[in-house]
C-alpha positions in Angstrom: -152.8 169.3 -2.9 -154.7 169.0 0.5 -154.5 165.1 1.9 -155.7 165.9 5.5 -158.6 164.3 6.5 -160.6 163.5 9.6 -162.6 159.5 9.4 -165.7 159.9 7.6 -168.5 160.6 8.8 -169.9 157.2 8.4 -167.5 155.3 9.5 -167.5 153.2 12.3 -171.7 153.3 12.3 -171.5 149.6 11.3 -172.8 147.5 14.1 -170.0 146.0 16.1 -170.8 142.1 17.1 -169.6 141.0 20.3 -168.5 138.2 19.8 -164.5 137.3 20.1 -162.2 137.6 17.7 -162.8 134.2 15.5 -159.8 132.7 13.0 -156.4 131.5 12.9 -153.6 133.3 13.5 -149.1 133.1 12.9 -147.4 135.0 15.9 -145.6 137.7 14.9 -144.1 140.5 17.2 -141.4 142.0 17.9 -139.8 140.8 21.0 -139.1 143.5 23.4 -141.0 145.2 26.2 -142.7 148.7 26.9 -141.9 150.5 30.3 -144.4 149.7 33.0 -146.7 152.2 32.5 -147.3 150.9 28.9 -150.4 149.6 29.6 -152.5 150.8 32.0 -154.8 152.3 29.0 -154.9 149.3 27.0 -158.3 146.9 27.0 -160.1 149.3 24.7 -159.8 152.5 27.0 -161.8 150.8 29.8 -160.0 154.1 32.2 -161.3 156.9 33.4 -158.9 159.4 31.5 -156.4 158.6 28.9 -152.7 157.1 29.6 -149.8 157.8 28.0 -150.2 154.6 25.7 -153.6 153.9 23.8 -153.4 150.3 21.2 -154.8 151.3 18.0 -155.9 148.3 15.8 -155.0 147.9 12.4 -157.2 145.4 10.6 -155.5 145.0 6.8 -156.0 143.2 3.9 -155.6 143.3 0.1 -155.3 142.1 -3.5 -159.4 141.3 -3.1 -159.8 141.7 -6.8 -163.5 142.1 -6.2 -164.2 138.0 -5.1 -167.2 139.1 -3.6 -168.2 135.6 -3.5 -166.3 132.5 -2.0 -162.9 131.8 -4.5 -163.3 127.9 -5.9 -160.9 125.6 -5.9 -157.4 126.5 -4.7 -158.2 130.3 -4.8 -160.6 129.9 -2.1 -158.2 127.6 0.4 -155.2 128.5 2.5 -152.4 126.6 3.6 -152.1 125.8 7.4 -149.1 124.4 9.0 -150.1 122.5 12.1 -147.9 121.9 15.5 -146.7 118.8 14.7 -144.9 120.3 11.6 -147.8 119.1 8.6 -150.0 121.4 6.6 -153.8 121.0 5.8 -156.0 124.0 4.0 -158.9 125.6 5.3 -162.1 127.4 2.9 -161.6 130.8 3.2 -163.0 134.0 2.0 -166.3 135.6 0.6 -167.6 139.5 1.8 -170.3 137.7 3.7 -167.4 136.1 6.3 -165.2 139.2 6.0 -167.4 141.1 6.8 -168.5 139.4 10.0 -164.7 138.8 11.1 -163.7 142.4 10.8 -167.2 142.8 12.9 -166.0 140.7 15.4 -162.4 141.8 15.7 -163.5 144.9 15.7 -165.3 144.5 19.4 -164.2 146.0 22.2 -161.5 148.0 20.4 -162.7 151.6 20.0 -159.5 152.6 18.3 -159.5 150.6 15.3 -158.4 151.6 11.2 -159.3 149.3 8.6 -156.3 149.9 5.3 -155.9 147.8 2.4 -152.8 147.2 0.3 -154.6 147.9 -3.2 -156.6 145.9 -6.0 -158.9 145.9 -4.7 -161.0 146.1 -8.1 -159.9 145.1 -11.7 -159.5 141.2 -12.7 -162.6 140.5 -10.8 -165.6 137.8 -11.3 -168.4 138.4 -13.1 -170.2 139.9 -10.4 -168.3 142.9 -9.8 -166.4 143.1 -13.0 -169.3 142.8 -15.7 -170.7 146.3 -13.1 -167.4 147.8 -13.7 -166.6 147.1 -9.9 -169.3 149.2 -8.8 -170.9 146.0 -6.7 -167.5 145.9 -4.5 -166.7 149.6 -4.1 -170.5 149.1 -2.5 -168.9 146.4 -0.5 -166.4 148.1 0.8 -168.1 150.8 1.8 -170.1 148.2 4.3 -167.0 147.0 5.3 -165.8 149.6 6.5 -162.9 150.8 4.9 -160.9 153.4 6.0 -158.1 153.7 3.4 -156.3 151.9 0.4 -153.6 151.9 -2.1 -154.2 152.0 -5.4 -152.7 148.9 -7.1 -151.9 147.9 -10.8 -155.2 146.5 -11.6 -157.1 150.0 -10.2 -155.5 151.6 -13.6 -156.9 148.4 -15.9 -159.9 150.9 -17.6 -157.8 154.2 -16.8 -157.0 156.9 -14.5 -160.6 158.6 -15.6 -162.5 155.0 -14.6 -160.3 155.0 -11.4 -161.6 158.4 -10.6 -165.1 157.8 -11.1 -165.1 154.7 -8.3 -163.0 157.0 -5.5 -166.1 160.2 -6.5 -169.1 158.2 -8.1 -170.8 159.0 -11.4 -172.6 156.3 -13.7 -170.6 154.7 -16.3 -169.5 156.8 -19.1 -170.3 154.2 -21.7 -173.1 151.7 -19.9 -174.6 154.0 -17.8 -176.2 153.4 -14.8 -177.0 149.8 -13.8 -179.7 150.7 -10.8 -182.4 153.5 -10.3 -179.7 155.0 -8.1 -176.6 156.7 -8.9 -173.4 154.9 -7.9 -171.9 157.8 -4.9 -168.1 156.2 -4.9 -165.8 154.9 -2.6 -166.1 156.3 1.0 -162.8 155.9 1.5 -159.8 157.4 0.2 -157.9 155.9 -2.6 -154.1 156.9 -1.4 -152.0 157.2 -4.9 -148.8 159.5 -3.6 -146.6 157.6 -6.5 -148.8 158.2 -9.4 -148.5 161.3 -11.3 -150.0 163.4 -14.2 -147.7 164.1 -16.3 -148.9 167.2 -17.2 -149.7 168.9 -13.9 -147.1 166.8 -11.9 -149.2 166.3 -9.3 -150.6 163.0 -7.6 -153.9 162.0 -9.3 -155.2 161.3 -6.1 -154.4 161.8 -2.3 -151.0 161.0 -1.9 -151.7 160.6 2.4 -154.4 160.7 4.7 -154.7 161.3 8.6 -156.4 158.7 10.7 -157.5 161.1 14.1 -159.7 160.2 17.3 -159.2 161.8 20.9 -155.5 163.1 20.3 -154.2 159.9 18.6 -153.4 160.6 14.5 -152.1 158.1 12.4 -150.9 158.8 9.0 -151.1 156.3 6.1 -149.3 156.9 2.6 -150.2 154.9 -0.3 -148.4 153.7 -3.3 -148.3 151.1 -6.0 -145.5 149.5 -7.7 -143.1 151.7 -9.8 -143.6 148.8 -12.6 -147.0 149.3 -13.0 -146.8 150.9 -16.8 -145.1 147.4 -17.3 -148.0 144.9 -16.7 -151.2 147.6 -17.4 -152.4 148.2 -21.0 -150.8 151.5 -22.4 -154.4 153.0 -22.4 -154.7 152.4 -18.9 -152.0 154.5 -17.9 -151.6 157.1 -20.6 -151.0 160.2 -19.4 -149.4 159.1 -16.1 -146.0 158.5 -14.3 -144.9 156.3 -11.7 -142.4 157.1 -9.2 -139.9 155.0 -6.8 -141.6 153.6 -4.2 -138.8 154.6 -1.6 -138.4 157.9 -2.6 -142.3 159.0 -2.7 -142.8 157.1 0.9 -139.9 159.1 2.8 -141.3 162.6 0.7 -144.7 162.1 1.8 -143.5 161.2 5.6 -141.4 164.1 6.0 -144.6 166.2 4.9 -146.6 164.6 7.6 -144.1 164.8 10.7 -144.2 168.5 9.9 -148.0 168.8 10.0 -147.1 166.7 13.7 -148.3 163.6 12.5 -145.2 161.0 14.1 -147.2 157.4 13.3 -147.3 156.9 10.0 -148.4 153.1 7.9 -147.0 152.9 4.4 -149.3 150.9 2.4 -147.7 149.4 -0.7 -148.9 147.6 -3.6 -145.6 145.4 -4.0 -144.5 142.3 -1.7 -142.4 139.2 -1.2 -142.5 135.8 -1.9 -142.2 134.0 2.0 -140.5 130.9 2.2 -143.5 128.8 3.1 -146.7 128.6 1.7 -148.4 128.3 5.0 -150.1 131.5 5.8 -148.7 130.8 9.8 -145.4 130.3 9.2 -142.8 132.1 11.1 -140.8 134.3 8.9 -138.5 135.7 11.8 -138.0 132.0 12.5 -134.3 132.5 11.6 -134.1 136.1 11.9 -135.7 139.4 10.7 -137.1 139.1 7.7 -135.0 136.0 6.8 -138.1 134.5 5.5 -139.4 136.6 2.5 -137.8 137.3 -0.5 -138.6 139.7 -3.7 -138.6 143.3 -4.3 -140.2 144.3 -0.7 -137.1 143.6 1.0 -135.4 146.2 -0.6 -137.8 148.8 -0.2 -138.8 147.9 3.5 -134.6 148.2 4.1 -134.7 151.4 2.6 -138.0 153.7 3.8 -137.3 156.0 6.3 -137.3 154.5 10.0 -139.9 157.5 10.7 -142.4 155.0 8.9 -144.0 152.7 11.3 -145.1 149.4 9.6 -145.9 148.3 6.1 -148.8 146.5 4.7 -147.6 145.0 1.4 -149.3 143.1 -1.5 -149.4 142.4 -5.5 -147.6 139.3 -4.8 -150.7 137.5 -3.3 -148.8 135.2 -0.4 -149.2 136.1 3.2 -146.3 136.5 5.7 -146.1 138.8 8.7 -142.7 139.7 9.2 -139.9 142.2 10.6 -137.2 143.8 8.4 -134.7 146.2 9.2 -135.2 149.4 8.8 -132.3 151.7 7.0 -131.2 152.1 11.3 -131.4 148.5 11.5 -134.3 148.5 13.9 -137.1 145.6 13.4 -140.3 146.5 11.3 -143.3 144.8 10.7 -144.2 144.1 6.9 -147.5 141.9 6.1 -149.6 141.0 3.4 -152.9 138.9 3.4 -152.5 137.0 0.5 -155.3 137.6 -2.0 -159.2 137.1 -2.7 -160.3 138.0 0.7 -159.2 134.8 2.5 -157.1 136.8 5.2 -157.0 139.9 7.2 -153.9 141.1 9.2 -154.5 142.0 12.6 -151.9 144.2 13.9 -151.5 146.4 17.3 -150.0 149.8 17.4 -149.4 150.8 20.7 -149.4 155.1 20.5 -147.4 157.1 22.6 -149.6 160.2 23.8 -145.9 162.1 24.3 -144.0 161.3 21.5 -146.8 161.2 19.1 -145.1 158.1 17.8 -145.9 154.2 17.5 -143.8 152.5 20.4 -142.3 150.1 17.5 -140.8 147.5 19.9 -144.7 147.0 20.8 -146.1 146.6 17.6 -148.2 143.0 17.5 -149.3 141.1 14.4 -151.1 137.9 13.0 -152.7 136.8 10.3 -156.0 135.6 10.9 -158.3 133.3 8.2 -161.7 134.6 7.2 -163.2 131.1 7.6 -166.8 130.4 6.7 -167.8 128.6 9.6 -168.7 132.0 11.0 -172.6 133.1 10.2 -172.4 135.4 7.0 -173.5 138.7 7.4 -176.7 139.8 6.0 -176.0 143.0 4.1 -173.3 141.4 2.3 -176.2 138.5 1.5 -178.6 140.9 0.2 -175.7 143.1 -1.6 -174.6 139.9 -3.3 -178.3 138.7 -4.5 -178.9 141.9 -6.1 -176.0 142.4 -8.2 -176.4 138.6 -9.1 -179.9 138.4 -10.0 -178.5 141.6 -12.7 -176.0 139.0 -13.5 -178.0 135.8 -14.0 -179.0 136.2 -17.5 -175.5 136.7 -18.9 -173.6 135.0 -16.5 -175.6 131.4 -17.1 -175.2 131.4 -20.6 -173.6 128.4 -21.7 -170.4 128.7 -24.1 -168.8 125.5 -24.3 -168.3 122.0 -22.7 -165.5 120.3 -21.2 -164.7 116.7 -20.3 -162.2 117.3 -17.2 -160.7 120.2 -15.3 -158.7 122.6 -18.1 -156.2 124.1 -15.2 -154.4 127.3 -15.2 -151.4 125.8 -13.3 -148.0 125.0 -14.8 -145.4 126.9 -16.6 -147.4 126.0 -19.7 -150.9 125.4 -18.5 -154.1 123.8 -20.6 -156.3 127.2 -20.3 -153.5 129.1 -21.3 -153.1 126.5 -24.8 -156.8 126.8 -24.9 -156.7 130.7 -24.9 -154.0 131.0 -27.5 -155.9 127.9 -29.7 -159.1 130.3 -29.9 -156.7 133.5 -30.7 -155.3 131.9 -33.4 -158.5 130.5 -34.7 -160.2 134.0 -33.8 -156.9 135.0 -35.8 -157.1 133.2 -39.2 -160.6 134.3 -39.8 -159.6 137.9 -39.4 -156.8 137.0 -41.7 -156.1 133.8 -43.1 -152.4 134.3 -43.0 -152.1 134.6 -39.0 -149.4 132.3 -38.2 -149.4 131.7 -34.3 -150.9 133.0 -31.1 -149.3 133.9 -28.0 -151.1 134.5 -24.5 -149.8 136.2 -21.4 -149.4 133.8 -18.3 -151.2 136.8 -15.8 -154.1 137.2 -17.9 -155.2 133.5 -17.3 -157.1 134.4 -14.4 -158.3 131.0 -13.3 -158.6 127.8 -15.5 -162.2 126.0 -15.9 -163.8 123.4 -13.5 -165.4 120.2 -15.1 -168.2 120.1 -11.9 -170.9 122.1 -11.7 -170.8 125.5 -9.7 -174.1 125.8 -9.9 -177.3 124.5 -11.5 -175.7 124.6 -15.4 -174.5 120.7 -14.7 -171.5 119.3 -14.9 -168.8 119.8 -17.7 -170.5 122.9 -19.1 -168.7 126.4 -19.0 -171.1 129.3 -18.8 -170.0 132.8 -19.6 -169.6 133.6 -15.7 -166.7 130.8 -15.6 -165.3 132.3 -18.9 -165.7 135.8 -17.6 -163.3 134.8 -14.6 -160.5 133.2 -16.9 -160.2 136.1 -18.6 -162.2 139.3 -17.0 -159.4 142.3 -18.9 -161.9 143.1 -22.0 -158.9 143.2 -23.9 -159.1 142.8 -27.9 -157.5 140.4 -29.8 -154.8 142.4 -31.8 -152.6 140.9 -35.3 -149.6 142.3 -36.0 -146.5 141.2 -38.2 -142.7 140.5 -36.7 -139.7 138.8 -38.1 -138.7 135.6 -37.5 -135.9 137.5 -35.8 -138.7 139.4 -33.9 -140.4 136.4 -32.9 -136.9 134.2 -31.6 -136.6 137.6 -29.4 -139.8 138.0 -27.8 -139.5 134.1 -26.7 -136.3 135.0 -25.4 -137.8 138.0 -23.5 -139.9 135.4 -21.7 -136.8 134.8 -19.6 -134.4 137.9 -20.2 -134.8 141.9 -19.5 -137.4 142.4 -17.4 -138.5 139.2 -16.6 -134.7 138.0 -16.1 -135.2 136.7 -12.3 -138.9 135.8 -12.4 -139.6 134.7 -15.9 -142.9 134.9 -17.7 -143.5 132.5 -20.2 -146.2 133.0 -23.1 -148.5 130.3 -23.4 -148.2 129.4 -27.1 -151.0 128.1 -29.7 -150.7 124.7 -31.2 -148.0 124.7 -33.7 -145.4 126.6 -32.1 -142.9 124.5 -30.6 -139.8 125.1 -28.0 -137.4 123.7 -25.7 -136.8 125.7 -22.4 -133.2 124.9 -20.8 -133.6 126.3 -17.1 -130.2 124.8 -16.4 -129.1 128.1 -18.3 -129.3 131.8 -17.7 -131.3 134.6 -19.1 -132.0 134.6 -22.8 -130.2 130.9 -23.1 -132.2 129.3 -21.6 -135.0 129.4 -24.8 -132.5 126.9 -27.6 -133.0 128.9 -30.4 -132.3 125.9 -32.7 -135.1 124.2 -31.0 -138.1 126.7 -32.3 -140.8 125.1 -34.7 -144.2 126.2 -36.2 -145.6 123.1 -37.6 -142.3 121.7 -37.4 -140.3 124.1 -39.5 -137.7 125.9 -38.7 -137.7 130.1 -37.8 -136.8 131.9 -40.6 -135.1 135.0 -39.3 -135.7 137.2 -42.8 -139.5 135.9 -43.1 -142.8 137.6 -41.6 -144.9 135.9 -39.2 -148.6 137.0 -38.8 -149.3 137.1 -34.8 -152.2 137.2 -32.4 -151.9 138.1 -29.4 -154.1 140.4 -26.3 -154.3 144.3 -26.7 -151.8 144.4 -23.3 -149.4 142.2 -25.4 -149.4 144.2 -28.1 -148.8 147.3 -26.3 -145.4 145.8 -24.8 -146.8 144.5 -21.7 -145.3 142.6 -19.2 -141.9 143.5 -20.2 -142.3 142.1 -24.1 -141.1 145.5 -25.6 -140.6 143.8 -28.9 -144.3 142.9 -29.1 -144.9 146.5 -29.0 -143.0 146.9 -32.1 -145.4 144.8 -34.8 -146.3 146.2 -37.7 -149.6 146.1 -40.0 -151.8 146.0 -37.3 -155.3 144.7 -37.2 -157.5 145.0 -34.0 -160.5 142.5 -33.6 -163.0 141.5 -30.8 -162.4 141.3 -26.9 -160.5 138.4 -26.1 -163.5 136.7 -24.0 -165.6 136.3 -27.3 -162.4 134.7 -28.8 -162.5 132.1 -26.4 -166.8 131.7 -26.4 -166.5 131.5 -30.1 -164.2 128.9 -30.0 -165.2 126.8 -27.6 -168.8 126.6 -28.5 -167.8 125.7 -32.3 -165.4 122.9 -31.3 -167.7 121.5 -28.7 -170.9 120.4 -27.3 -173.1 118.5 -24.3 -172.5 115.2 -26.5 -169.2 116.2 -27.8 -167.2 118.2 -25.0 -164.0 119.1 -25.5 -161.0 117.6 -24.1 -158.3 119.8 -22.0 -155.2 120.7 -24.2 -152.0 118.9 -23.7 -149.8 121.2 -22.4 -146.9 119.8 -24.7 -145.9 122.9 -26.8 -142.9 123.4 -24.3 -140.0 121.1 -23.6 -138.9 122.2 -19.9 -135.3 120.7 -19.0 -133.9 121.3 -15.3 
């Protein structure tokens, strides 16, 4: 398929403010320098004729997950680490302050790409995700986005859905939500891993050319081979996933022979850096010595004719240099998540090589605070979708006494969850057993003050509608108690071996997790109760769990092997009918104790 493309028409016709680059930044470059004549074009071009180098700008973010708004709580913080060797967090993120930072940084730099490292949609508030994501796709397109990844969560409602936001089209189902027709992304959605299985082709554009006065970069996109893994079977039916590594050096040996010698990979995987603090210094004892996870491999492994990465999925921030299969430095970022940091990196192009002068290459990230003025079209953009909003999103659904968290390896919202699942459960069938809820589709937990005017302590279906934004149903099936021992064991075997997932479990169901142990030992099998009786291997449990669950998700084949199946509402009515039966403004409801599990080590 054809993936050439020149920038769209619209882009760069955003006003560009003039003021200085504004936020924090980490240092992050690689140490060596260019021959004398490096930079005699740099400053933004201010020469009469083009030198032999030009600085391109690469603004970069990702994982935005359509917060549209400013994140709450922790999600809308980031960790600073200060010069004298302490940390304190900063409020970051909201469109309105991205928006006017990329303005900003933008200034003075005529040569400048905006690319994103995927998820940009799915698992959104209620803003954008009760608009099936149109509202930041619309946001986007104001930002200025040049190119993106898909991610996991871009497959969440399917590979047709996914279409429709990159070429526009009213909803299939809902329609259209304003008097004019949603026109799509402006941008390309870069998808060079993802296949049809019938055709064997990409679904979307597997590259794209970045080109202005001579200079072409080329960015290929991919997501995360695992992706079938942790999105509902319906969401990628009729697709395949292919290896990272292998699809990045195909796809750059096709553009070095259509001339194009800079090339970005953007990926929708990442690392796990070794401090929180968005400034740390990962090269601090050596390239790359500071990140960790499935990144490293792949960054050590793509072709050196690849230029930089820009990572994400794992939402932590680090800007870092790993070797590349020559053992040359290269620089691999990610912006954490939810719009709270962009990457600003330098590529410094060589007009005779074609190339990116890699010893050259500059980067920091920088925090979108909110001390900057917000930027009116994102204002406006905002409003409208929210006054559509308002009347669903204020609803009350429930009340709560104190903060119900969605921290911890066994977290209050996730017992809360799996509590209404199981209650949801019984009246679909009396004889349902237990509940079990995945950790990742706890999207946030609920906050006891007031977000807005609804008062404190009551939940409103906008709050519930972030804690669990999937639309999955709530599904009953039947397993063995030999079934059911092994899907506790999968929490921590298989798949999920080095980086366990552990199912937050309705009240009843009782277990003690050994982490002093390895893989499947570390759930004590002798150790299992539901209401305080033992497993029996031979009997048949009646289980609730999400659609994604019950599809095998997340690595839980054996949960994709229930029989006697019975599919109910979406999980978010679950929880509304729950809570608003078991509570009230003179009765709320206190947080569950997250007791179910007995952690050791």
């Amino acid at each position: 398929m054809s993936a050439t493309s020149q920038p769209s028409p619209r882009r760069r016709r955003a006003l560009r403010l003039v003021a200085a680059a504004a936020g924090l930044a980490t240092a992050g470059a690689l140490a060596a320098a260019l021959p004398a004549d490096a930079h005699e074009s740099k400053g933004g071009g201010r020469h009469h004729g083009p030198g032999r180098y030009q600085d391109v700008q690469l603004l970069s973010f990702n994982d935005l997950h359509g917060n549209l708004e400013p994140p709450t709580g922790s999600s809308g913080r980031v960790t600073e680490l200060q010069p004298d060797g302490t940390t304190q967090t900063v409020d970051a993120g909201g469109v309105e302050y991205l928006a006017t930072h990329l303005r900003q940084a933008r200034a003075g730099h005529p040569y400048s790409i905006t690319a994103a490292g995927g998820d940009m949609v799915g698992a959104s508030p209620l803003i954008s995700g009760l608009f099936h994501d149109e509202p930041t796709i619309e946001a986007l397109n104001k930002l200025d986005l040049d190119v993106t990844s898909v991610g996991n969560h871009e497959f969440d409602e399917g590979a047709g859905e996914l279409a429709r936001l990159q070429n526009g089209g009213c909803h299939p189902t809902d329609g259209c939500y304003t008097d004019k027709r949603f026109k799509g992304a402006d941008f390309p959605y870069l998808a060079a891993n993802v296949l049809d299985e019938r055709t064997g082709r990409p679904i979307l554009r597997p590259y794209w050319v970045w080109k202005k006065k001579g200079v072409k970069v080329g960015f290929i996109g991919v997501t995360l081979e695992g992706t079938p893994g942790i999105v509902s079977a319906e969401g990628v039916k009729g697709l395949k996933f292919k290896d990272e590594v292998e699809t990045i050096n195909k796809y750059a040996k096709v553009l070095q022979k259509q001339g194009v010698q800079s090339i970005v990979a953007l990926i929708h995987e990442g690392g796990f850096p070794a401090s929180g603090a968005y400034n740390y210094d990962c090269d601090s004892a050596g390239p790359g010595s500071g990140v960790s996870g499935p990144i490293v491999d792949i960054a050590k492994n793509i072709t050196p004719a690849v230029d930089a990465l820009v990572t994400g999925h794992t939402h932590t921030a680090y800007v870092c240099t790993i070797p590349d299969p020559s053992g040359k430095p290269r620089m691999v970022t990610s912006a954490a998540s939810f719009g709270r940091l962009y990457t600003d990196t330098t590529l410094t192009y060589d007009r005779v090589t074609a190339d990116i002068a890699r010893t050259s290459v500059r980067s920091a990230n920088r925090v979108v605070t909110r001390t900057v003025a917000k930027a009116p079209d994102m204002t406006a953009l905002i409003g409208r979708w929210n006054t559509l909003a308002a009347p669903i999103g204020s609803r009350p659904i429930g009340y709560i006494s104190a903060d119900v968290p969605n921290t911890g390896t066994e977290s209050p919202m996730g017992d809360l969850i799996a509590d209404a699942q199981l209650a949801y459960g019984k009246e679909l069938d009396p004889e349902t057993d237990l509940a079990l809820m995945n950790p990742g589709g706890v999207r946030a937990g609920l906050t006891y003050q007031a977000t807005g005017g609804e008062g404190d302590g009551v939940v409103t279906y906008a709050e519930g509608f972030t804690v669990q934004p999937f639309s999955n149903t709530v599904n009953l099936q039947d397993f063995t108690g030999a079934q059911l021992v092994q899907v506790l064991k999968e929490q921590v075997s298989g798949e999920n071996a080095s980086s366990p997932k552990v199912l937050q479990p309705s009240s009843g169901l009782t277990y003690t997790l050994d982490l002093t142990k390895t893989g499947a030992d570390r759930v004590v099998t002798d150790s299992i109760r539901l209401n305080g009786a033992a497993i029996d291997p031979a009997a048949t449990y009646r289980v609730a769990t999400n659609s994604f669950l019950a599809g095998g998700g997340d690595g839980f084949t054996t949960l994709g092997q229930g029989t006697n199946d019975l599919v109910g509402t979406d999980d978010l009515a679950a929880l509304e009918q729950y809570m608003t039966a078991n509570s009230s403004a003179s009765s709320p409801m206190s947080p569950p104790v997250p007791d179910r599990i007995t952690i050791v080590g």
